[in-house]
N, C-alpha and C positions, 0 to 999 in steps of 0.2 A: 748449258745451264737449265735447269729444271723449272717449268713455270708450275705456279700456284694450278691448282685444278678450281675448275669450276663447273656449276651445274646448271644447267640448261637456262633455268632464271640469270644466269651471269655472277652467282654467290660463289664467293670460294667457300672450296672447304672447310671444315672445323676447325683442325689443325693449324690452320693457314691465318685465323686470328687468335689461337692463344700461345702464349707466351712468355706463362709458367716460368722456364728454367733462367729468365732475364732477371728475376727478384734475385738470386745469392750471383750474377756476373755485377752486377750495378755494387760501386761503392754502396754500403748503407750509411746512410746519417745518422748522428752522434743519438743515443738511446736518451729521453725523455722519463726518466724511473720515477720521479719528483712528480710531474703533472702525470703521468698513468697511476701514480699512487692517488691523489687527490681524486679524480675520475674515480675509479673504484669506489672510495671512499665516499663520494656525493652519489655513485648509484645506488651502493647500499644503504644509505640514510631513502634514497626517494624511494627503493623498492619495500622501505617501510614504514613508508609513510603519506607516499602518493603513488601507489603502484598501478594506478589506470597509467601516465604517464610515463611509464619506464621506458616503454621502445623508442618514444620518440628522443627522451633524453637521453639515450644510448646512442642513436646516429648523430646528436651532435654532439657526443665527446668525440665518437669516432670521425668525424669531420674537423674538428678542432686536433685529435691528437696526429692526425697525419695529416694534417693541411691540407685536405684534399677540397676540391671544389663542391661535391654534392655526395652524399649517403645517405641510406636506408638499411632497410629491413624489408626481404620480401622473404612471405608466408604461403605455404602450400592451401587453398582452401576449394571448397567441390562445386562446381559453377553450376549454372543453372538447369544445365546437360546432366548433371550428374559427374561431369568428369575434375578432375584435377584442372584448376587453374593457379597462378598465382599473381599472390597480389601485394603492392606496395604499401606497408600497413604503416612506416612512417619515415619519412625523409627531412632531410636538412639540405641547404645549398640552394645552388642554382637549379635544382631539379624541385623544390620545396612544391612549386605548383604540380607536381606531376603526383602527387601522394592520393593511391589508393588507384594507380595505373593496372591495367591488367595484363599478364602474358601466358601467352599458351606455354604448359608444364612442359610441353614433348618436342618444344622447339626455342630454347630461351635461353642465354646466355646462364641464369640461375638454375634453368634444370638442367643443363648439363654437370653445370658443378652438383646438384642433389643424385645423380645417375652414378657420380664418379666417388659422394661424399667425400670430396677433395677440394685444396683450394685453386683457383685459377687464374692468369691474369691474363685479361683480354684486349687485346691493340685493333681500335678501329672495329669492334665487332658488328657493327653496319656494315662489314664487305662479307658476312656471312647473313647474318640476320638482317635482312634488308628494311623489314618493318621501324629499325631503330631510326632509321636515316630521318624519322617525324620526329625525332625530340630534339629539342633545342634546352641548349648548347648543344650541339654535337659532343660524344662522347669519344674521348682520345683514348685512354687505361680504363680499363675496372677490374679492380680488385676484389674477388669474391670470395665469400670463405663459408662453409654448411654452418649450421650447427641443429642438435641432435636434442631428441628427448625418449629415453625409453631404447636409444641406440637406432633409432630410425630419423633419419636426416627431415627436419620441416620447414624449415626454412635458410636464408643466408641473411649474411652480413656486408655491404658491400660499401665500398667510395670509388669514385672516379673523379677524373679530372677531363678539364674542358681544354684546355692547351697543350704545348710540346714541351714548355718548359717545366713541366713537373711530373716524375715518372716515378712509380714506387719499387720501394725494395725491399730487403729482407725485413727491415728493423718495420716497416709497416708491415707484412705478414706476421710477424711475433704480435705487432700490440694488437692486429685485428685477430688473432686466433683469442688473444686472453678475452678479449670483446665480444667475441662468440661463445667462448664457454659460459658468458654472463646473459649472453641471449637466447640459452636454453634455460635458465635459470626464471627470465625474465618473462618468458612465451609461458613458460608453466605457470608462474603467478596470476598472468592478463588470462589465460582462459579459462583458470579455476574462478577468478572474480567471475568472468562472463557467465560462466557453468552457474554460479552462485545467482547470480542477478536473474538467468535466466529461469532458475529452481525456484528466484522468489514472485517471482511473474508470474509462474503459473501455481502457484502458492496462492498468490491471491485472487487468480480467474476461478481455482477451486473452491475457494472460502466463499465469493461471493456466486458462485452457482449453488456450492452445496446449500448456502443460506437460504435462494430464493428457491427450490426444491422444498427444505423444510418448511419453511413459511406457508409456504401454498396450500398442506394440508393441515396444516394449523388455523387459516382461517375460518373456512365451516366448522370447526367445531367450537371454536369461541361461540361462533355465531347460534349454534345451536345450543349451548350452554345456557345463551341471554336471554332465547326462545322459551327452554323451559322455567328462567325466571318471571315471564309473562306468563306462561298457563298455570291459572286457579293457584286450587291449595295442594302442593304435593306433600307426598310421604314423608317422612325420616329419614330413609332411605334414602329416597330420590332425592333429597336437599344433599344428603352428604355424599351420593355419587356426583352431583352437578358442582360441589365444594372442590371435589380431587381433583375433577377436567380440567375446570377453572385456575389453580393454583398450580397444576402441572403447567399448561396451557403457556401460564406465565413466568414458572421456571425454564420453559425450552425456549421462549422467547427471549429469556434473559440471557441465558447460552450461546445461541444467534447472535447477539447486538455484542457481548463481548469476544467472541473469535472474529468478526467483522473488524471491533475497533483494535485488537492485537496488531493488524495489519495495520490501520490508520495509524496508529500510532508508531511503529518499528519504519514506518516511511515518510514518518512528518504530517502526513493529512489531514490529521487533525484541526481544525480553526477553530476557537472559539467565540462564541457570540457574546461579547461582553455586554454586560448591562448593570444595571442596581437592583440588589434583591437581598431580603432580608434571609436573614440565618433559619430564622422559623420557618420562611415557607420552604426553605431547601429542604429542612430536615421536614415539614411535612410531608415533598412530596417523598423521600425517600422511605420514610415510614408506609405508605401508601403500597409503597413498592414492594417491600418485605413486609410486612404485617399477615397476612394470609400465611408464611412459611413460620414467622415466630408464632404466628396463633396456633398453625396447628402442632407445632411441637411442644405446645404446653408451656412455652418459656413464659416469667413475667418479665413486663419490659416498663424500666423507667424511663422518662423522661428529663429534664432539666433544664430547662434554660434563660438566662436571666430576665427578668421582667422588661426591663428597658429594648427597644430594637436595636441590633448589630444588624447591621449593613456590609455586605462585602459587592465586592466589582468581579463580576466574572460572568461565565455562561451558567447559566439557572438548572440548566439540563446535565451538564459536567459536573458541578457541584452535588446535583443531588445522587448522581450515578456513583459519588463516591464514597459518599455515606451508606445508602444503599448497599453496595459492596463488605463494607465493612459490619454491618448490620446482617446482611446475608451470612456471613462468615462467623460470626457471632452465634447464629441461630443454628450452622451447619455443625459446628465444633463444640456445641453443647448439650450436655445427658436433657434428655428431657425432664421438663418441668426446674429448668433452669431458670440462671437469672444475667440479663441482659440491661446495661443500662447506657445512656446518650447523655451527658452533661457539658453545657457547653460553660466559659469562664472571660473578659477581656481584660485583655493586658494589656495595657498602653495601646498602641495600633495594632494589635493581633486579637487573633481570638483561638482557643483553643477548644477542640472540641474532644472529649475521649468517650471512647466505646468500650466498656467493659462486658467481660462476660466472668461465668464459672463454668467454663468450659474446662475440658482436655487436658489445657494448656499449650506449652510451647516448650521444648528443650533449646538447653541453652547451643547445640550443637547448629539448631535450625535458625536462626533466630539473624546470623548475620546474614543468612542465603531469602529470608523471607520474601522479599519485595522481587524477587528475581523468577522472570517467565518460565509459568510451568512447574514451577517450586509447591510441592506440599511436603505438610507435615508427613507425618508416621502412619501408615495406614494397618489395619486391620481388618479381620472378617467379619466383628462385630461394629464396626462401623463401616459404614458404606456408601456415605453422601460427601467423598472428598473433592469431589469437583474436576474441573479442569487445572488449574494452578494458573489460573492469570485473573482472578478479581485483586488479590492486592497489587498486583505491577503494573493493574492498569490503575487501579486508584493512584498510588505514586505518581504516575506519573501524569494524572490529570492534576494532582493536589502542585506537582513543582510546576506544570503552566501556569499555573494560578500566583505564583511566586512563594508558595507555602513550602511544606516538610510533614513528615510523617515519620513516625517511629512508634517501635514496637516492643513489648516489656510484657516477661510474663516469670515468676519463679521458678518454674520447669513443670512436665508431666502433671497434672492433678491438680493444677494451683491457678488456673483460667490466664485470661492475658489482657493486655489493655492494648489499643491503640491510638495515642494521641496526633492529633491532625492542629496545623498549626497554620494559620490563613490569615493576611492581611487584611485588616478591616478599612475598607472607605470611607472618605470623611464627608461628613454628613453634612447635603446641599438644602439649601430652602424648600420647604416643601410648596412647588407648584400645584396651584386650584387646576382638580379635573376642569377638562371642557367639558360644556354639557353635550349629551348626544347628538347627532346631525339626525337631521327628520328621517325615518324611513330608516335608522341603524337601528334600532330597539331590539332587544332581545327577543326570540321566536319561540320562545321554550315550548309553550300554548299551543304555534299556530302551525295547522297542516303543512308540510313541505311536500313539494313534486319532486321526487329523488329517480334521478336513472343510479341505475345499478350494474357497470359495465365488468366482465369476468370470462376468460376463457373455461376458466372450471367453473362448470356448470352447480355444482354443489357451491361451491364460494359464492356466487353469484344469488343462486336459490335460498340460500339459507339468511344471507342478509337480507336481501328484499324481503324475505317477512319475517325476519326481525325487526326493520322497520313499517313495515305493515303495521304489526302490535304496534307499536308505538302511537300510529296514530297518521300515518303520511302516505300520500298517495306513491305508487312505486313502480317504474317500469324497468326492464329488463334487457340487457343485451349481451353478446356471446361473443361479436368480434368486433372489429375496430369499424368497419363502415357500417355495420349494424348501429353502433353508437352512435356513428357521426346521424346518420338519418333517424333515428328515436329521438336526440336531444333537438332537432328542425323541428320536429312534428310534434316532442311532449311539451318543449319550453321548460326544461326542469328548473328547478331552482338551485338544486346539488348535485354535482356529479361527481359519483364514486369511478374512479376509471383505471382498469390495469394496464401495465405498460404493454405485456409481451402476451400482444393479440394476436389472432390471425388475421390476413387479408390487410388490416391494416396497424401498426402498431399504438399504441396507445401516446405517443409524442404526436407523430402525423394529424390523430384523430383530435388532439387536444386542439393546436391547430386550426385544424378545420373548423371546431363547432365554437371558437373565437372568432373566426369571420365569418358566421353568422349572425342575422339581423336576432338580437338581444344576447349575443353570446359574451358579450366583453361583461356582464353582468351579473352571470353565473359563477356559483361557486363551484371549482373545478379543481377535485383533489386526485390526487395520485396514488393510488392504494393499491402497494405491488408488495412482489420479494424481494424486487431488485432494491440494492440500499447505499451504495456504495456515491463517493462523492462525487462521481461522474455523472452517473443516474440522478441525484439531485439537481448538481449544474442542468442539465440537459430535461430536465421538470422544469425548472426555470425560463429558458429558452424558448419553451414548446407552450409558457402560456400558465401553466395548474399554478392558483393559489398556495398551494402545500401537499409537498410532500411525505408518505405517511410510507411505512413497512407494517407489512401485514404480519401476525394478526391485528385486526383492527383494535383497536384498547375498546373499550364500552365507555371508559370514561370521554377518550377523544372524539368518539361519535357524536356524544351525546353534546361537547363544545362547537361541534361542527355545525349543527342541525340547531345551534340560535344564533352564531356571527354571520356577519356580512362578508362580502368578498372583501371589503376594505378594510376588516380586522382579522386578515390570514395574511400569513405568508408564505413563502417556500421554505421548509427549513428540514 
């Protein structure tokens, strides 16, 4: 009689635990066509509809349709080496704890069946692969079977059993092959999601670098803009060169903040700050916003809206980005020396706002795809200011948080367009008596402030410091983070401008720091970066700063900063 061979460790041979030709001698048990039909059937509803989830609910049909004690799914994936490992990507059974186990590819009962792309069945294969003899249950059968993507084998399908009294046979190699051909089906779904997810990950590591990139040489020139509105009398000229800077300045900025929120928005990150705020101030500051681009295209702009206050419930800042949008797009879409109007109307609990122009217009072709990212109209050589195509889809989709609608109507070509905004109105609560001011809050509009001025770029840094110089405020200077921290000891600022991404130290650390300092909890400590993103805010919060601002600095927001108190800012 021939004994088993073994090798030096005491492992038999390969041969010596599989056992392949035993599935067609074994009676097979009565075929199951009814439950492998429903199986099927509930894969492909979950592979269309919860497809993160598929592998796992793939080994527990496969454990349910062969009654087997435990299954999985193992994936070929590149270790840490560089080399081929593989790994347990989802199990059922009694093995259910062992999910996301690892085995060497060039010694493992699954690479042997991936070497052979064939199926195999293994008795005992702990008296070859010794390593297995650590898992519990002990494993008696496994059943294994490839399957393939592209004709290259990447992973298997497998069950085993933990006892003598259940051995498998042919009628389980048929249902686990059909199981396999679904688990190539199912691997290519889960890694294009992952592909995707991971595309959109650095999707948005790119938007918010390329953002704080642009910003950064965007700020000295604001700041040099405001410069030349303090010196004397200038020219003609030079008013309407400093006009362009100014209104471009604030068209790239507005480009920034919406590729930023594109991202917020297509991942939910968005929150809003609800509050009470009237309809008027929304739309003034919106107007605020755009007025510089309808002024310089000649457009005339109405206004309209009813005498009485309309109050709605929402974030003050979302609201007006939305008008603003549609106001922008109004001014973008029409001949110059056009006509632009904002008329608002309430209707029982709503309020309706519509923005007309005599613009372009709109075909009837575009008209259902409008609101949709990336979407513009018709473009031409004689027009050239069509944007990126995400101010209306992100209006929509600020206007439906808000619990509103938006729609859009225009004749076609030549005949301008309107869009009406439809927004729940709040019901109007007693008006509380301000409190009167706390001693020592007063506005500072008047009075000198001790302003540090913290910037790795040195022009950003140098151009606002006397910016605020002009103005009127004593100003000290620094370049990195522990620079900072030791100038705000020594000056006692009263505001501090501070960017995040210093050297030496970063501007969180430094924020920090010059909070545990004797008068630091007392200072106004703003954050004035590129970085914008709602991470960066969280983590402005954490580190201490009053509020959080993205550069360029606004002249309007400065100029709010430089008469509140620390106890009338927040992070936001």
């Amino acid at each position: 009689m021939n004994m088993p061979l073994r090798n030096v460790c005491g492992e038999l041979d390969l041969d010596s635990v599989i056992a392949t030709p035993e599935l067609s001698r074994r009676p097979p048990r009565p075929p199951d066509h009814a439950g492998e039909n429903g199986a099927l059937v509930a894969l492909a509803e979950e592979i269309a509809t919860s497809p993160e989830g598929i592998l796992q609910r793939l080994v527990e049909w496969a454990l349910e349709l062969c009654a087997a004690h435990s299954a999985g799914i193992t994936l070929v994936e590149q270790g840490t080496d560089g080399k081929p490992v593989l790994r347990w990507r989802a199990v059922a059974g009694r093995f259910a704890s062992h999910l996301g186990n690892l085995m060497p590819r060039d010694f493992s009962p699954c690479g042997a069946v991936l070497n052979d792309n064939s199926p195999k069945l293994f008795v005992h294969p702990e008296r070859h692969y010794s390593y297995i003899r650590q898992l519990e249950p002990p494993v008696v059968e496994a059943l294994l079977i490839p399957f393939c993507v592209g004709g290259e084998p990447v992973g298997t399908i497998w069950v085993v059993t933990h006892g003598v009294h259940r051995g498998f046979d042919a009628e389980d190699l048929r249902v686990m092959s059909s199981l396999a051909k679904f688990a190539g089906a199912a691997y290519q779904v889960v890694y294009s999601l992952a592909a995707l997810k991971e595309a959109g990950h650095r999707k948005d590591e790119f938007l918010a670098v390329l953002a704080h990139e642009l910003r950064n040489p965007l700020a000295p020139i604001r700041s040099a803009v405001q410069i030349l509105r303090h010196e004397g009398t200038p020219t003609a000229a030079l008013c309407s060169a400093r006009e362009v800077i100014d209104r471009q300045v604030g068209q790239m900025t507005h480009l920034i903040d919406d590729l930023l929120d594109v991202s917020r928005i297509s991942h939910g990150r968005i929150e809003l700050r609800r509050e009470r705020v009237e309809l008027a101030e929304v739309v003034r500051s919106a107007l605020e916003a755009t007025g510089p681009l309808i002024e310089s295209s000649g457009h005339r702009l109405d206004v309209a809206l009813p005498p009485e206050p309309i109050l709605l419930e929402g974030d003050p800042t979302r609201l007006s980005q939305i008008f603003s949008n549609l106001l922008n797009n109004a001014a973008k879409y029409t001949e110059r020396g056009g006509q632009i109007r904002l008329a608002a109307e309430q209707a029982g609990h709503h309020v309706r706002v519509r923005v007309t122009d005599s613009g372009i217009g709109i075909s009837p072709a575009h008209l259902p795809n409008l609101f949709k990212m990336f979407t513009q109209g018709e473009h031409s050589i004689e027009r050239a200011q069509g944007g990126l195509g995400i101010g209306l889809a992100l209006a929509r989709s600020l206007v439906e948080m808000h619990g509103g609608t938006i729609e859009a109507f225009s004749a076609g070509p030549g005949s301008g367009s309107e869009f009406v905004v439809r927004l729940p109105v709040a019901v109007e609560a007693p008006r509380a008596e301000k409190p009167a001011p706390a001693a020592g809050s007063t506005a500072r509009a008047d009075a000198a402030l001790r302003v540090l001025v913290v910037d790795d770029n040195q022009d950003a840094a140098d151009s606002l410091s006397a910016l605020l110089e002009l103005m009127g405020h004593e100003v000290r200077t620094a370049y990195d983070g522990l620079e900072a921290v030791a100038a705000a000891g020594a000056f006692a600022p009263d505001l501090v401008l501070l960017d995040i991404g210093l050297p030496k130290l970063n501007g969180y650390e430094a924020a920090r720091r010059i909070r545990e300092q004797p008068g630091g909890r007392d200072i106004n400590l703003i954050a004035v970066t590129g970085w914008g993103q709602d991470e960066d805010q969280r983590r402005s919060r954490e580190a201490g700063f009053n509020l959080h601002i993205t550069k360029p600095l606004d002249p309007a927001i400065l100029e709010r900063l430089l008469v509140r108190s620390p106890s009338e800012l927040r992070v936001r």
